[in-house]
C-alpha positions in Angstrom: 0.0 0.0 0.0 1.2 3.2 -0.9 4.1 2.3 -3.2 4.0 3.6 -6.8 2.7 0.8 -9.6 4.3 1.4 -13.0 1.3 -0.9 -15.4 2.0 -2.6 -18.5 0.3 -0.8 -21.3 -3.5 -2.6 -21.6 -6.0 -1.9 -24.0 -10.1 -2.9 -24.3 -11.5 -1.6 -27.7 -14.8 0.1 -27.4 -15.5 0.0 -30.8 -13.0 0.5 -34.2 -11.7 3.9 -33.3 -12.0 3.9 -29.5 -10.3 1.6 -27.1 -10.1 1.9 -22.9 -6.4 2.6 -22.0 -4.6 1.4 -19.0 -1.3 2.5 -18.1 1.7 4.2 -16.9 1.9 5.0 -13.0 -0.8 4.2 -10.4 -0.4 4.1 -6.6 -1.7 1.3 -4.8 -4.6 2.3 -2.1 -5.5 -1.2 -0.6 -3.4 -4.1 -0.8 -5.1 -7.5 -2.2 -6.2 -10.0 0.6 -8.1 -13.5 -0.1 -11.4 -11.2 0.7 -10.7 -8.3 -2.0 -8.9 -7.4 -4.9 -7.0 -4.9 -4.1 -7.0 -1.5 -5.9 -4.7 1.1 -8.1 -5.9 5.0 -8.2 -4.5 7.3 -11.3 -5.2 11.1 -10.9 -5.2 13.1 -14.5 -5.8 16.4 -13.2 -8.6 18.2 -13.6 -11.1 18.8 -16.7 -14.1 20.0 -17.8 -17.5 18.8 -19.8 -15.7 20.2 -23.2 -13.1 17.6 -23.1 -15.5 15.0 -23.4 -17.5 12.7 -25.3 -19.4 10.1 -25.4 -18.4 6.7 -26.5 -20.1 3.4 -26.0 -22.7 5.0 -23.6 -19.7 6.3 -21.3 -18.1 9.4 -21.1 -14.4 9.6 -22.7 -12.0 11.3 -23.3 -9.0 11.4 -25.8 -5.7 10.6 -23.9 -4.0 8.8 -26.1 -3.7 8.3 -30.2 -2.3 5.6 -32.3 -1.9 6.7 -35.9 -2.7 4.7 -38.4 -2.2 4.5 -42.2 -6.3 4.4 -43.0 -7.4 5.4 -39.7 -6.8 6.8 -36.3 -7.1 4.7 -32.5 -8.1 6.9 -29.9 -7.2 6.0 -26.1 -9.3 7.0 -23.1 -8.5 5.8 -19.1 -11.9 5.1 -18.3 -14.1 6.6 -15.8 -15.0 5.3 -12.4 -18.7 4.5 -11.1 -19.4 6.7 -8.3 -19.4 3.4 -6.0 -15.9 3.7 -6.8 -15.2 6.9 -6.0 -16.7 7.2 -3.1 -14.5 3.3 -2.4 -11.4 5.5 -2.9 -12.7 8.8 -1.0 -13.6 6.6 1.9 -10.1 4.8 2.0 -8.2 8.7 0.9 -10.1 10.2 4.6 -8.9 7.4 6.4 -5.3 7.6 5.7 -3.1 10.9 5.4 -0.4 9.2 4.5 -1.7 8.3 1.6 -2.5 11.8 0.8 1.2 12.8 0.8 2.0 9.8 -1.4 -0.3 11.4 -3.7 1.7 15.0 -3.7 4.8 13.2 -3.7 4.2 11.6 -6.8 2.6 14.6 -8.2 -1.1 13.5 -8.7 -2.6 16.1 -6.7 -6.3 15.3 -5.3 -8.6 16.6 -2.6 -11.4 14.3 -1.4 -13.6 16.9 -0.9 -14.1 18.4 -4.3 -15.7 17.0 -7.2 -15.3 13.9 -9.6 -16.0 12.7 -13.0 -17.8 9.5 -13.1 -18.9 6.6 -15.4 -22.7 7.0 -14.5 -24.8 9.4 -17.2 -27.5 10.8 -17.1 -30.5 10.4 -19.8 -31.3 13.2 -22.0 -34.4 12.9 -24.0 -34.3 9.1 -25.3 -30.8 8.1 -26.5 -29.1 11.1 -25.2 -26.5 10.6 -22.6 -24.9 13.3 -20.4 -21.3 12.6 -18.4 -22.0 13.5 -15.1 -19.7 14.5 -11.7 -19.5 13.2 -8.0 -19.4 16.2 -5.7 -18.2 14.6 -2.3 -18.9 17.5 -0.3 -22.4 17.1 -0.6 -22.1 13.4 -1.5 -24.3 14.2 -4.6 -24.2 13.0 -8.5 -24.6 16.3 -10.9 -25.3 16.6 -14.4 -23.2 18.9 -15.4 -24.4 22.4 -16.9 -21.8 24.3 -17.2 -17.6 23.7 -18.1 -16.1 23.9 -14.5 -13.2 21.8 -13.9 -13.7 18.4 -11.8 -10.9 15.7 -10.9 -10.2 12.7 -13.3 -9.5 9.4 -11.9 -8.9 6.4 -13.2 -9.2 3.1 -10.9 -7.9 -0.6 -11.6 -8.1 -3.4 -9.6 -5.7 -6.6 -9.0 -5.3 -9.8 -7.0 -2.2 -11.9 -7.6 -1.0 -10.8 -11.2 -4.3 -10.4 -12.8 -5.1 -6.8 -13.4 -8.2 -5.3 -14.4 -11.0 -2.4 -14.9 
């Protein structure tokens, strides 16, 4: 718990041009045991409603690119449920130390502000909107305007299996 994770790069395609990306540096938050997997936290900053779209019924956003010769691969890290979140807030309050960890490896993040999330909200029929955690109020928001909320990005693991 606590140490810095450096992941293999994983992929999930979404559909031709849009694949889930897992990657790069994540700090472990809770240590596998026979009873639960344990659990990997990314930050990526902050952004807002602009930067994102919708793929697959979930919100995403373009992190990454592979270009191709016919056609272009775009990579997103996907978005937690807020049952995550709220996982990770929960385990964030508890421990200070992990907090500093977070600084130290410079992926700021307050648990009391506001977080993207998985979950949408239904706009007329078909029409999903990406919506934000705001742990202060312990509330889900659709978002109306472009203020900036945190990113994360959660993976799980147990043994060497490592997943979404």
């Amino acid at each position: 718990m606590g140490e810095v994770a450096l992941l293999p790069r994983l992929t999930s395609p979404i559909n031709k041009k849009y694949e889930y990306l897992m990657t790069s540096r994540y700090i472990c938050i809770r240590e596998a045991t026979e009873e639960q997997r344990g659990i990997l936290v990314k930050v990526l900053g902050k952004t807002t409603r602009e930067d994102i779209m919708m793929q697959g019924g979930e919100p995403f956003c373009k992190d990454d690119k592979f270009e191709g010769l016919y056609s272009n691969i775009y990579y997103s890290f996907r978005f937690p449920t807020v049952k995550e979140v709220e996982e990770v807030l929960n385990i964030l309050n508890k421990d200070e130390k992990l907090l500093e960890i977070f600084e130290k490896a410079n992926m700021h993040i307050n648990p009391n502000s506001t977080f993207w999330v998985r979950d949408t909200a239904s706009r007329f029929f078909f029409l999903k909107e990406p919506q934000y955690y705001d742990a202060r109020v312990d509330q889900l928001v659709v978002t109306s305007d472009n203020r900036f909320h945190y990113r994360l990005t959660i993976g799980y693991f147990y043994n060497s299996l490592i997943s979404w």
